[in-house]
N, C-alpha and C positions, 0 to 999 in steps of 0.2 A: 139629706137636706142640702142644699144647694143657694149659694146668695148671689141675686144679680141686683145691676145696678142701671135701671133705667135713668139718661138723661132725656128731661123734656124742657121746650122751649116756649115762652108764650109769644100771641102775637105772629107764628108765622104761616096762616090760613087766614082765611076772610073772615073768623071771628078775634077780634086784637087781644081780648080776653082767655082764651082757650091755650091748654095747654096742648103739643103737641109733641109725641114723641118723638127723639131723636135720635135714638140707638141704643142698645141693648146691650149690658158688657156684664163681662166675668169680675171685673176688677172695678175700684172708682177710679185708679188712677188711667185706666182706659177710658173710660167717660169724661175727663177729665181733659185727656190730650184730644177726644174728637171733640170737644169745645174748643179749645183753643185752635184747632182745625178751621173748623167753620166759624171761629172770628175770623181768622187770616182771610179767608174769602171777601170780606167786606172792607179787608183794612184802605185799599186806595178810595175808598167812595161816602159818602156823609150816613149815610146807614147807620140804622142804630145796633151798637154791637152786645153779646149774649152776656150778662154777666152774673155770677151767684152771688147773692146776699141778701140783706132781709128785703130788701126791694125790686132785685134781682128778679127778671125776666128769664133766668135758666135754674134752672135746678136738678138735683140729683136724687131719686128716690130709691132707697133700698129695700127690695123685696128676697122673700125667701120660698124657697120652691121644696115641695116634699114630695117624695116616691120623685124623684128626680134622677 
């Protein structure tokens, strides 16, 4: 068995609603630092930036893989 840690993002496709994946890690604390990645990309501009919590437009979902 095998745990990965998909980060997904809402809002960045043409439905604002929709989650969308962001990248696929071995670790959370890898999902973790390519968030704070791609905040950095919006930090000079009024954009709204990723954030996790309970109202939070990012999120981290942990799934588990078997015969992996």
């Amino acid at each position: 068995m095998q745990t990965i840690f998909i980060l997904q993002l809402q809002g960045t496709g043409s439905n604002e609603y929709a989650w969308e994946n962001a990248g696929v890690f071995t670790n959370e604390q890898a999902a973790l630092n390519k968030l704070t990645e791609i905040n950095a990309e919006y930090e000079d501009t009024d954009m709204t930036v990723f954030n996790i919590n309970n109202d939070g437009n990012a999120r981290i979902e942990e799934r588990f893989l078997f015969n992996a």
